[in-house]
DSSP file (Angstrom, degrees, kcal/mol; ACC not computed):
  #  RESIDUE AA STRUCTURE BP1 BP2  ACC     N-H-->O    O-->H-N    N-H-->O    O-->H-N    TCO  KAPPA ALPHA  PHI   PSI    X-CA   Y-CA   Z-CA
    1    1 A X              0   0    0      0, 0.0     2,-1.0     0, 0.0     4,-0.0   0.000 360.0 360.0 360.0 138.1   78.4   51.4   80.5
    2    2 A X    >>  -     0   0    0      1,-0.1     4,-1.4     2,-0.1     3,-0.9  -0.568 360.0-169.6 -83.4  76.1   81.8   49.6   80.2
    3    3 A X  H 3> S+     0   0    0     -2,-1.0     4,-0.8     1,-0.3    81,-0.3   0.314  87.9  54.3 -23.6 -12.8   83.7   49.1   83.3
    4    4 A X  H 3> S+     0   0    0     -2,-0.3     4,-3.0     2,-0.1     5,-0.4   0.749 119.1  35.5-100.4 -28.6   86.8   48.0   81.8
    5    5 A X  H <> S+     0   0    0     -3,-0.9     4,-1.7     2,-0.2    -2,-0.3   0.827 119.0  51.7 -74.3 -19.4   86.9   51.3   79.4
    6    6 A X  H  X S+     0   0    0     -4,-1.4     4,-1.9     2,-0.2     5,-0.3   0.976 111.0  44.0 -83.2 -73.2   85.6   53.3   82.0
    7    7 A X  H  X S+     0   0    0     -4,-0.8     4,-3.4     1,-0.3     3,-0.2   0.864 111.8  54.9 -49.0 -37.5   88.1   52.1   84.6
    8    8 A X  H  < S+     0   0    0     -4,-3.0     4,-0.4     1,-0.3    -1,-0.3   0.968 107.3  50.9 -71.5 -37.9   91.2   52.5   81.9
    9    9 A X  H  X S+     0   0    0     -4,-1.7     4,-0.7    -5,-0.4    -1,-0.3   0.829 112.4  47.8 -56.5 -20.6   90.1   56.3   81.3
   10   10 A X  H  X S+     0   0    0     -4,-1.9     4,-1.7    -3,-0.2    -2,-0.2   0.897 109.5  55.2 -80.3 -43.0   90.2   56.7   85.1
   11   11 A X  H  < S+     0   0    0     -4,-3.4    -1,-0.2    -5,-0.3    -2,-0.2   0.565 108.3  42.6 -54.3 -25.0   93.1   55.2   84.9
   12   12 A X  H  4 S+     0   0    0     -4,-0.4     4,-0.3    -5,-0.2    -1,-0.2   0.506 106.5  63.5 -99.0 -14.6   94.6   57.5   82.4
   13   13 A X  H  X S+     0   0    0     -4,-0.7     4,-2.4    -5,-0.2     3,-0.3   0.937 101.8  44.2 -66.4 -67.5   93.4   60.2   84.0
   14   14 A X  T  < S+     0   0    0     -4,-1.7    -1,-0.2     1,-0.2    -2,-0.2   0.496 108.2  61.3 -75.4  -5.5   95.2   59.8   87.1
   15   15 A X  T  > S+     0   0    0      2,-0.2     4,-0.7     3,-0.1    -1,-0.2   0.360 104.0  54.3 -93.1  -2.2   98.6   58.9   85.0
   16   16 A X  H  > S+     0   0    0     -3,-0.3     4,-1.8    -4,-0.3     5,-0.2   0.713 102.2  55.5 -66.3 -45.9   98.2   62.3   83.7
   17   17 A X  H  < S+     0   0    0     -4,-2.4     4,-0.4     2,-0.2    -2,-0.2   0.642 107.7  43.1 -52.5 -26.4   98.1   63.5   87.0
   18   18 A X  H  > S+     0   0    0      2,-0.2     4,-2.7    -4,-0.1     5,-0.2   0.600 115.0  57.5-107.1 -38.3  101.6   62.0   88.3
   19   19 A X  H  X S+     0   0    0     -4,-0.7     4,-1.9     2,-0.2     6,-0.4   0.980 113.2  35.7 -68.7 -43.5  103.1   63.3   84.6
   20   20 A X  H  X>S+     0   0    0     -4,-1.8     5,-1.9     1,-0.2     4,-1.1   0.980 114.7  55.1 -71.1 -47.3  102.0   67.1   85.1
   21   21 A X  H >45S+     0   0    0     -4,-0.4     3,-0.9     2,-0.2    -1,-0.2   0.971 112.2  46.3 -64.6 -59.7  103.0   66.5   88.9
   22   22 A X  H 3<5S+     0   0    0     -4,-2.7    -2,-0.2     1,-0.2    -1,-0.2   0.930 123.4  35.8 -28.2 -60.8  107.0   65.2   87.2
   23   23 A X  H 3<5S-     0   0    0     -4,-1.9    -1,-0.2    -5,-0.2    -2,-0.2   0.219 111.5-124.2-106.7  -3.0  107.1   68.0   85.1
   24   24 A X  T <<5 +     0   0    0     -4,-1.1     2,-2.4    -3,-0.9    -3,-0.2   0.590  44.9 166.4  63.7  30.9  105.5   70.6   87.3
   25   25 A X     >< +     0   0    0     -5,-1.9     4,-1.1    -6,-0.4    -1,-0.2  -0.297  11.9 179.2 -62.7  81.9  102.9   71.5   84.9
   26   26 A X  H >> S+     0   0    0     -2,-2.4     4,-2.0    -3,-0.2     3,-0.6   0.930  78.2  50.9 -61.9 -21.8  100.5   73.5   87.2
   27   27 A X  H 3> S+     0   0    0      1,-0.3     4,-2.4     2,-0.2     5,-0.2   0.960 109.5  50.5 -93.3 -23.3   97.9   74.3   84.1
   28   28 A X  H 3> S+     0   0    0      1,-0.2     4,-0.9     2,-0.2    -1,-0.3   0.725 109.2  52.6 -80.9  10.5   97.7   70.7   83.0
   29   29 A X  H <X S+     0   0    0     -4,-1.1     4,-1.4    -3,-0.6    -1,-0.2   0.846 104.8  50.5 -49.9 -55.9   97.0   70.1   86.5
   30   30 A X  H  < S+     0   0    0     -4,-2.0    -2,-0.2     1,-0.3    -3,-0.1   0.924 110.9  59.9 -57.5 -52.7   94.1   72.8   86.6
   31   31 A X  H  < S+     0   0    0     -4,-2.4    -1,-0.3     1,-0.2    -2,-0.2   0.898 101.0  46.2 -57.8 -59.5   93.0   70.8   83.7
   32   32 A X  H  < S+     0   0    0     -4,-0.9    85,-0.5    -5,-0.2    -2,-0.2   0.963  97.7  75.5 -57.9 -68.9   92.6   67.5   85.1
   33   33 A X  S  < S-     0   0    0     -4,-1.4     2,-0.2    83,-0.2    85,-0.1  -0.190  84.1-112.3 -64.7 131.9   90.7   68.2   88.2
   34   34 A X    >   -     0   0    0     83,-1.0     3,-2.7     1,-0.1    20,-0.1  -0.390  35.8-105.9 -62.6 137.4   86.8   69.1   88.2
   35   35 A X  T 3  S+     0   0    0      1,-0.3    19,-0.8    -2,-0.2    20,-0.3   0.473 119.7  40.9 -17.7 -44.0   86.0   72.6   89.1
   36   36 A X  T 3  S+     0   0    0     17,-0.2    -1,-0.3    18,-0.1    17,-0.2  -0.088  86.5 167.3-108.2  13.6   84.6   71.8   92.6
   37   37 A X    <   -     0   0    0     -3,-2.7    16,-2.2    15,-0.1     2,-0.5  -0.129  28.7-142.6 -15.3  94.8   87.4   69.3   93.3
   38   38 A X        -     0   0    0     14,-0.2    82,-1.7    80,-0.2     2,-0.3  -0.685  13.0-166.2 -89.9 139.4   87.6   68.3   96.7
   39   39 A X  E     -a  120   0A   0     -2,-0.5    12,-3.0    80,-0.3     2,-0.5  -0.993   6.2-157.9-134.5  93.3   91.3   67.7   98.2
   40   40 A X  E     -a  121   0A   0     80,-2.2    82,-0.6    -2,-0.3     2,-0.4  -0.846  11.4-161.1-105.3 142.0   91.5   65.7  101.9
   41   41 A X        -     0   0    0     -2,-0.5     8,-2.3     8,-0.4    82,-0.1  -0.994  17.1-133.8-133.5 105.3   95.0   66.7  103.4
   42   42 A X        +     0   0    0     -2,-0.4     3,-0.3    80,-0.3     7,-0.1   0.130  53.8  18.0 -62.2 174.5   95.8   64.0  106.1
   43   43 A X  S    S-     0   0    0      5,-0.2     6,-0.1     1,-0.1    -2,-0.1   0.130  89.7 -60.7  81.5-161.9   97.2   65.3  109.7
   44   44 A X  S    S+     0   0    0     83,-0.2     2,-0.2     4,-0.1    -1,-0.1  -0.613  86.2 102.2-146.5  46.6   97.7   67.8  112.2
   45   45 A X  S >  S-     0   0    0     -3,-0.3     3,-1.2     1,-0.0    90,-0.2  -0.751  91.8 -81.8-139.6-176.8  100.2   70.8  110.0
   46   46 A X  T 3  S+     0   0    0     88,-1.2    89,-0.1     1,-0.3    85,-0.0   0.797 128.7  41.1 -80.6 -46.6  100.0   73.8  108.4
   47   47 A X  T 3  S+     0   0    0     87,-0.1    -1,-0.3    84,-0.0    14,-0.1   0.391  88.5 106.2 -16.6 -41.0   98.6   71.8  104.9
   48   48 A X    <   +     0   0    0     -3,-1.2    -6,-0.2    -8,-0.0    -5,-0.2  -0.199  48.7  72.0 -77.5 173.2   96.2   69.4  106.6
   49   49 A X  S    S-     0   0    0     -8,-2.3    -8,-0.4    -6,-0.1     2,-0.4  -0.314  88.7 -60.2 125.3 178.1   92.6   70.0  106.3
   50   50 A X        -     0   0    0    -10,-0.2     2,-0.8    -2,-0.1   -10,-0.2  -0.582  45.1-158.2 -96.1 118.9   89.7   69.7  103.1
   51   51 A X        -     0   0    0    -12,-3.0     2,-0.8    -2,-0.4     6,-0.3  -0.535   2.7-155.3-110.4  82.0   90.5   71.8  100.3
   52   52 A X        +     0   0    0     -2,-0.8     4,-0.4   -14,-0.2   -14,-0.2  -0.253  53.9  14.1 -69.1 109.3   87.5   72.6   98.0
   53   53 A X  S  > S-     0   0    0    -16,-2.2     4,-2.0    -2,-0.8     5,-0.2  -0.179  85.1 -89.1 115.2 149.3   88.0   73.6   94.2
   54   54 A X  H  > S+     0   0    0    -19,-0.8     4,-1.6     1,-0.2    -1,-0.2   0.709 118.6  62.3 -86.2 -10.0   90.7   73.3   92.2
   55   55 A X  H  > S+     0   0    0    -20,-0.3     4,-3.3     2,-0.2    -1,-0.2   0.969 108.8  45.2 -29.8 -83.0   92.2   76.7   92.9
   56   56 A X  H  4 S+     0   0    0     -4,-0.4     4,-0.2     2,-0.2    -2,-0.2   0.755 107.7  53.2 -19.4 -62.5   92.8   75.6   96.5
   57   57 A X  H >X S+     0   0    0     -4,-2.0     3,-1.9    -6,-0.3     4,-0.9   0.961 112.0  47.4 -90.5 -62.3   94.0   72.5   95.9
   58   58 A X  H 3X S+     0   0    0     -4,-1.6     4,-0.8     1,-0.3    -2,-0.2   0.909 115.0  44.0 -36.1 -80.7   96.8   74.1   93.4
   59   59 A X  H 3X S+     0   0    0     -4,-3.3     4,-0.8     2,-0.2    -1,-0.3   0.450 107.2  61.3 -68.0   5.8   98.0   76.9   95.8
   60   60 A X  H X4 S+     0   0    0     -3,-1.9     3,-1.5    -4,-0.2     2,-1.4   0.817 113.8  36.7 -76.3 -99.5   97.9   74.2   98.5
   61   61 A X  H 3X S+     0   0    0     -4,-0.9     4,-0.9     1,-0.3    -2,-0.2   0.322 109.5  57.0 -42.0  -4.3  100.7   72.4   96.4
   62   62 A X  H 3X S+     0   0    0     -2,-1.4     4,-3.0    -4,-0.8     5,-0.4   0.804 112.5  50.0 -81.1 -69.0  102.5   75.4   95.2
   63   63 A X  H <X S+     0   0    0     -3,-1.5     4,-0.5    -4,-0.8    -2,-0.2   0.655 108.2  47.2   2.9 -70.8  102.8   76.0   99.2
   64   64 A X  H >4 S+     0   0    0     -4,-0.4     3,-3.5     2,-0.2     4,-0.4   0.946 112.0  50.8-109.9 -80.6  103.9   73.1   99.9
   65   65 A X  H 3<>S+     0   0    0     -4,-0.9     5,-2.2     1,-0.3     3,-0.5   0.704 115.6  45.1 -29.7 -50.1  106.8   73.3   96.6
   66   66 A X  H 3<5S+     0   0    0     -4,-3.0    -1,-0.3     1,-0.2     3,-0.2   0.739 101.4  62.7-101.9  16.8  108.0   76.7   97.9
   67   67 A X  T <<5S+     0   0    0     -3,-3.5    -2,-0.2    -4,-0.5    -1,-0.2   0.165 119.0  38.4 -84.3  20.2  108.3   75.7  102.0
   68   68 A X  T > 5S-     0   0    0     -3,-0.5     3,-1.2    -4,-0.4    -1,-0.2   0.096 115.7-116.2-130.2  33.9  110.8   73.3  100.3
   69   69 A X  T 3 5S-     0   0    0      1,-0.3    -3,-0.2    -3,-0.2    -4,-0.1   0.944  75.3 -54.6  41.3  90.3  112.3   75.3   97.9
   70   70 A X  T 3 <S+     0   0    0     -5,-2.2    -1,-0.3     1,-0.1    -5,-0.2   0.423 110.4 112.7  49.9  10.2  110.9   73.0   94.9
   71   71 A X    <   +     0   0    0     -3,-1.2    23,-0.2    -6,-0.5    -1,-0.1   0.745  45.7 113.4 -96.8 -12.2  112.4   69.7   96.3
   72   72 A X        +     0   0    0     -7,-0.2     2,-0.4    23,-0.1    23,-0.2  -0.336  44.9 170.8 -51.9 129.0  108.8   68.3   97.1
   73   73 A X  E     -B   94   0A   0     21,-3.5    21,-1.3    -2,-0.1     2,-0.5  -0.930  27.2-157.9-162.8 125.1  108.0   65.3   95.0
   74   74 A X  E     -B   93   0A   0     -2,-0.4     2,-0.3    19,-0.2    19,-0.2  -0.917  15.3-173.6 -93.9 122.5  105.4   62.6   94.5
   75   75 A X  E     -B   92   0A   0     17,-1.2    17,-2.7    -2,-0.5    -2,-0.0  -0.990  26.8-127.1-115.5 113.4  106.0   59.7   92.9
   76   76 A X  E     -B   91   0A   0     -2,-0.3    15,-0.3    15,-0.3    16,-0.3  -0.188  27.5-174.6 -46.7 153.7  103.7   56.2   91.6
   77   77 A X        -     0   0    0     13,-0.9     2,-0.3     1,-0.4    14,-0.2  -0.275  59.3 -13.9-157.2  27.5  105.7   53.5   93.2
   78   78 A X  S    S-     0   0    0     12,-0.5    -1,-0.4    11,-0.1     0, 0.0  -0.866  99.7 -14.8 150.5-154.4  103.6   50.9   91.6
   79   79 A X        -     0   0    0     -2,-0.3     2,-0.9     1,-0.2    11,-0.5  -0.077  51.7-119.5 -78.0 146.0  100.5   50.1   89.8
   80   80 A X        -     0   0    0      9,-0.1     2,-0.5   -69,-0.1     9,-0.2  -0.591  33.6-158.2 -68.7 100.3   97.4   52.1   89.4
   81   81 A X  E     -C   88   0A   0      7,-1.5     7,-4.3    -2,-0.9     2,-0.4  -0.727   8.1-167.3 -75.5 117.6   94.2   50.1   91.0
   82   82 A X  E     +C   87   0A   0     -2,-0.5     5,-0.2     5,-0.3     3,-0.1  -0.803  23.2 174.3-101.2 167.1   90.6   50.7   90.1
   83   83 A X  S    S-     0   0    0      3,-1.6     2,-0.5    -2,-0.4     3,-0.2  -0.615  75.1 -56.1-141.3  75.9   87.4   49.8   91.4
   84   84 A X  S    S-     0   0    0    -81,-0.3    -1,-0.1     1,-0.2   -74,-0.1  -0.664 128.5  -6.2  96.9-137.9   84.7   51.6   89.4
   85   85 A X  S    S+     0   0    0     -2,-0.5    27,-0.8    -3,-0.1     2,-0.4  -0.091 118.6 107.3-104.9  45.5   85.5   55.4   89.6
   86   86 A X  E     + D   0 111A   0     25,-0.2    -3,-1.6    -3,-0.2     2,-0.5  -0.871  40.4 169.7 -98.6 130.9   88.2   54.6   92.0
   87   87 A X  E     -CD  82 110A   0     23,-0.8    23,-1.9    -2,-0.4     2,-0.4  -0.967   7.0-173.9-136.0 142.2   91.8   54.7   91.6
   88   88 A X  E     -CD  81 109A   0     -7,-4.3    -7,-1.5    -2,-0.5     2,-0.4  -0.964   7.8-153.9-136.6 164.2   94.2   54.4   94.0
   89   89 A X        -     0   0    0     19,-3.3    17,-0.2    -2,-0.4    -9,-0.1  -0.661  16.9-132.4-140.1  83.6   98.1   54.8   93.7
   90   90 A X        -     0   0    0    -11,-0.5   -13,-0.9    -2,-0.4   -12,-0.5  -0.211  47.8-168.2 -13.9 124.8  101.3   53.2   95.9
   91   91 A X  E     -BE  76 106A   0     15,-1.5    15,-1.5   -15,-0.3     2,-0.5  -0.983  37.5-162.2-112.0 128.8  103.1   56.3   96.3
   92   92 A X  E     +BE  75 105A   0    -17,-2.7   -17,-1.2    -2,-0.3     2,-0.2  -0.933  17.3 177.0-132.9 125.6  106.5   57.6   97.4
   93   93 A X  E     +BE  74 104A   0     11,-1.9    11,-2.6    -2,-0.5     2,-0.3  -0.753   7.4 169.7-117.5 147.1  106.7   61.8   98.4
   94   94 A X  E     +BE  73 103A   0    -21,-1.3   -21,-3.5    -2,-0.2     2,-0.3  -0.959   4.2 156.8-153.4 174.7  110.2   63.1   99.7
   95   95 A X        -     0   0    0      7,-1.8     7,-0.2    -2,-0.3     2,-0.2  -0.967  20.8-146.1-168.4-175.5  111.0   66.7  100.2
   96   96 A X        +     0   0    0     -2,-0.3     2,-0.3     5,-0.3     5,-0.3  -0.580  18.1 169.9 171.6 134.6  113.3   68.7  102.2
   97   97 A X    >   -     0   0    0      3,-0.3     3,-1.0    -2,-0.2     2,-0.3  -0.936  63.0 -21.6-166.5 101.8  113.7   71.8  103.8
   98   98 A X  T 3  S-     0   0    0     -2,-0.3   -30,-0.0     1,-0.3     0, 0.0  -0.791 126.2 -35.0 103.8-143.7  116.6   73.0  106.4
   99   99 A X  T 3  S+     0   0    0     -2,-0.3    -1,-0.3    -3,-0.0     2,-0.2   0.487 117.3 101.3-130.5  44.6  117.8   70.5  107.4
  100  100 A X    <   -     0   0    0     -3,-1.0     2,-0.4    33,-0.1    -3,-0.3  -0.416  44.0-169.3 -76.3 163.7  115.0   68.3  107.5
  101  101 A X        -     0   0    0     -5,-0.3     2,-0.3    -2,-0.2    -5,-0.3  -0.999   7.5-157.4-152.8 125.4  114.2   65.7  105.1
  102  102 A X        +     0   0    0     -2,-0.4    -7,-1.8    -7,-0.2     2,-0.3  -0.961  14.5 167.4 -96.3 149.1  110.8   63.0  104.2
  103  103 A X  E     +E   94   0A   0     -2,-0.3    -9,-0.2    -9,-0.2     2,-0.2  -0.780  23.6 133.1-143.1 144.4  111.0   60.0  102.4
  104  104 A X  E     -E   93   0A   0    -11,-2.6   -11,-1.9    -2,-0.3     2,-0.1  -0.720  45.2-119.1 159.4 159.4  108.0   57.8  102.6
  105  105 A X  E     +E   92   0A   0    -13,-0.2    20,-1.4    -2,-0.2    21,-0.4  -0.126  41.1 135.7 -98.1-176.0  105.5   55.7  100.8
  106  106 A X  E     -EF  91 124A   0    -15,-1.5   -15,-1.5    18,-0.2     2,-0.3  -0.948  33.5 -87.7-168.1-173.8  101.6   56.1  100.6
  107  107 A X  E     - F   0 123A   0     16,-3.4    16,-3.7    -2,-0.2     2,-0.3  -0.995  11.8-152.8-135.4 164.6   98.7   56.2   98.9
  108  108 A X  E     - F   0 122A   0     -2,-0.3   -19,-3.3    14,-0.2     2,-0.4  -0.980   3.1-173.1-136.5 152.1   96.1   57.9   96.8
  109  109 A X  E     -DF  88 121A   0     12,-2.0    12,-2.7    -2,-0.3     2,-0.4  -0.948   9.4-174.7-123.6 130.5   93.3   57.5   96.4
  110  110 A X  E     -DF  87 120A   0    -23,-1.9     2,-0.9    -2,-0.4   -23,-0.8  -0.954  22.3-146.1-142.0 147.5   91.2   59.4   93.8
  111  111 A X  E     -DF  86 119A   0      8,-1.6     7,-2.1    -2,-0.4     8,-0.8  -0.680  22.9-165.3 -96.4  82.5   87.4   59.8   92.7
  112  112 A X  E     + F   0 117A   0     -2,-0.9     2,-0.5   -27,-0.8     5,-0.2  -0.579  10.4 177.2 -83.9 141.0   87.4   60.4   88.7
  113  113 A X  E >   - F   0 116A   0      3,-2.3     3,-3.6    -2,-0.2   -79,-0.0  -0.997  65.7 -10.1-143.0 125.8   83.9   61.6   87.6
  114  114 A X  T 3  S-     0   0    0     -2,-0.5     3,-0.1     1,-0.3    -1,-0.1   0.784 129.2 -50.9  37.6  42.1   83.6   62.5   83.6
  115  115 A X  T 3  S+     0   0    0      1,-0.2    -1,-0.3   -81,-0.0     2,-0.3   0.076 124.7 101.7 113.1 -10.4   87.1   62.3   82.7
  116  116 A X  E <  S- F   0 113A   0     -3,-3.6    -3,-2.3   -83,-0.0     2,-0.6  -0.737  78.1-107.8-110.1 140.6   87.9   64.8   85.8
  117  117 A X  E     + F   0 112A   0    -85,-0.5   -83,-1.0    -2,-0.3    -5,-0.2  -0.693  33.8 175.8 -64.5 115.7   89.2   64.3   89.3
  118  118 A X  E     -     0   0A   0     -7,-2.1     2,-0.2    -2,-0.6   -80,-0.2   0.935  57.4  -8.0-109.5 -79.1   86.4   64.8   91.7
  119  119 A X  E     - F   0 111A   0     -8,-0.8    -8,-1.6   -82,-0.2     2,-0.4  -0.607  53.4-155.3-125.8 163.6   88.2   64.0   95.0
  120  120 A X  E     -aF  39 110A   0    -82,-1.7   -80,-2.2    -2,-0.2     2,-0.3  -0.854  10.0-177.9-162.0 139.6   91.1   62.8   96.9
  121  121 A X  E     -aF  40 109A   0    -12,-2.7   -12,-2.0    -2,-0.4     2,-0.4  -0.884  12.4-161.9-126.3 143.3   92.4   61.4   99.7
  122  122 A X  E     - F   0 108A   0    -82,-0.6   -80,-0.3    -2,-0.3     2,-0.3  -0.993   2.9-159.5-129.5 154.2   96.0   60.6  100.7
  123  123 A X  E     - F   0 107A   0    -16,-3.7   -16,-3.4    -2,-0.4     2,-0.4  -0.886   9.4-151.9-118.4 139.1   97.3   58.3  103.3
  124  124 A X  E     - F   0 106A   0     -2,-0.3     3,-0.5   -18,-0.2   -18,-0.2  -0.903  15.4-134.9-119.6 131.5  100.8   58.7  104.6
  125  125 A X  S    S+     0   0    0    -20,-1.4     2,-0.2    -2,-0.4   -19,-0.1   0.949 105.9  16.8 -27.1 -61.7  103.1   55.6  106.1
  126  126 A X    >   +     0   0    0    -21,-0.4     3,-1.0     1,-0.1    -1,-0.2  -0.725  67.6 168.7-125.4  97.0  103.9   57.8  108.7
  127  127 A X  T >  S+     0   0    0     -3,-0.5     3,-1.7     1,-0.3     4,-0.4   0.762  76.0  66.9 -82.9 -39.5  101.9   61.0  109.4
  128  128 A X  T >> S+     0   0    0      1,-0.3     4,-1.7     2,-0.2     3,-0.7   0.820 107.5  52.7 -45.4 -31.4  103.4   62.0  112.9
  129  129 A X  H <> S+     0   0    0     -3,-1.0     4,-0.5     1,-0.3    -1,-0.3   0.231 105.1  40.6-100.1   7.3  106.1   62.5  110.8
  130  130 A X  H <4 S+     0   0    0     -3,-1.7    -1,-0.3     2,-0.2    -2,-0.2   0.273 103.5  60.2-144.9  22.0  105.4   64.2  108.7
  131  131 A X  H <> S+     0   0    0     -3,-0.7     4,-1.0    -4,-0.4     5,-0.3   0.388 105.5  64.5-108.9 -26.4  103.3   66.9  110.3
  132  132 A X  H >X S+     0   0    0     -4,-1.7     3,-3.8    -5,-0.3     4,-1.6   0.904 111.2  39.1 -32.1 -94.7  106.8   67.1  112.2
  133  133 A X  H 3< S+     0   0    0     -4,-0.5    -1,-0.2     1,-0.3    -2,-0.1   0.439 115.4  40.7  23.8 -85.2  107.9   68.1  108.9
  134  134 A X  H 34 S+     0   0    0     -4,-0.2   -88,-1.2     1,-0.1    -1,-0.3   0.164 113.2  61.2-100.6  -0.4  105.5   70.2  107.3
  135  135 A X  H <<        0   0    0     -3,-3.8    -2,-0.2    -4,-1.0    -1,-0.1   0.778 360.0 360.0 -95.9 -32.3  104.9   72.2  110.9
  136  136 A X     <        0   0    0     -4,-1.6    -2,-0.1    -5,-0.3    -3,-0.1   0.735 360.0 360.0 -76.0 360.0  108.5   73.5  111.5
C-alpha cells in the first residue's frame, strides 16, 4: 500500500466533507460517510453523546441547523493533517440563535476507511461554552 496516495484520498475525502458541509448538500454528505459511521459529539447538551450510522449523524446536524435557524457553520481554518487513515482539521464553527452567538476554533478529527468516513471526533476550544449554547 501507498501511504502518500492513500493519505491524499483521505485527504480528499474529508475536503469533500467541508464542501457538502459549505453548500449544505445533505445527500453528498450521506455519500461520504460509511453506513455504520460512528459520530463522538463532545459535552454535556442536547447534541452531545455517540451517534452510530450515518442517518443519526445527518439528523443530528440537521438539528443542530434548525435550533439556529440555518446560521450554524463549520469551517477548515487551516490545513488538512494525516497520519495513516487519520485526518484531522483546524476548525472554526459559529452559529447563533436568540440572542446568543458561538465563534470558536477546533478540531476534527476523522477515521477514513475505503474511501468512506468511518468515525469522528471533535474537540471544541471551549466546550463549557458551548454546551451553554446548544442547552438553552
Amino acid at each position: 500500500m501507498n501511504t502518500a496516495v492513500t493519505e491524499k484520498e483521505n485527504r480528499s475525502v474529508v475536503a469533500a466533507y467541508f464542501d457538502a458541509l459549505k453548500s449544505s448538500d445533505m445527500t453528498g454528505l450521506a455519500l461520504l460517510f460509511d453506513r455504520s459511521a460512528l459520530w463522538h459529539q463532545p459535552g454535556r447538551n442536547p447534541f452531545s453523546g455517540d451517534k452510530v450510522g450515518v442517518g443519526r449523524v445527518l439528523a443530528m446536524l440537521s438539528r443542530m441547523q434548525n435550533a439556529t435557524n440555518n446560521s450554524y457553520a463549520i469551517k477548515r481554518d487551516g490545513s488538512l493533517m494525516t497520519s495513516g487513515n487519520l485526518v484531522s482539521v483546524p476548525v472554526h464553527t459559529t452559529a447563533s440563535s436568540g440572542n446568543l452567538s458561538i465563534s470558536m476554533k477546533g478540531t476534527h478529527l476523522f477515521r477514513i476507511d475505503g474511501g468512506y468516513i468511518m468515525e469522528v471526533w471533535l474537540f471544541s476550544e471551549d466546550q463549557k461554552a458551548e454546551d451553554t449554547f446548544w442547552s438553552v
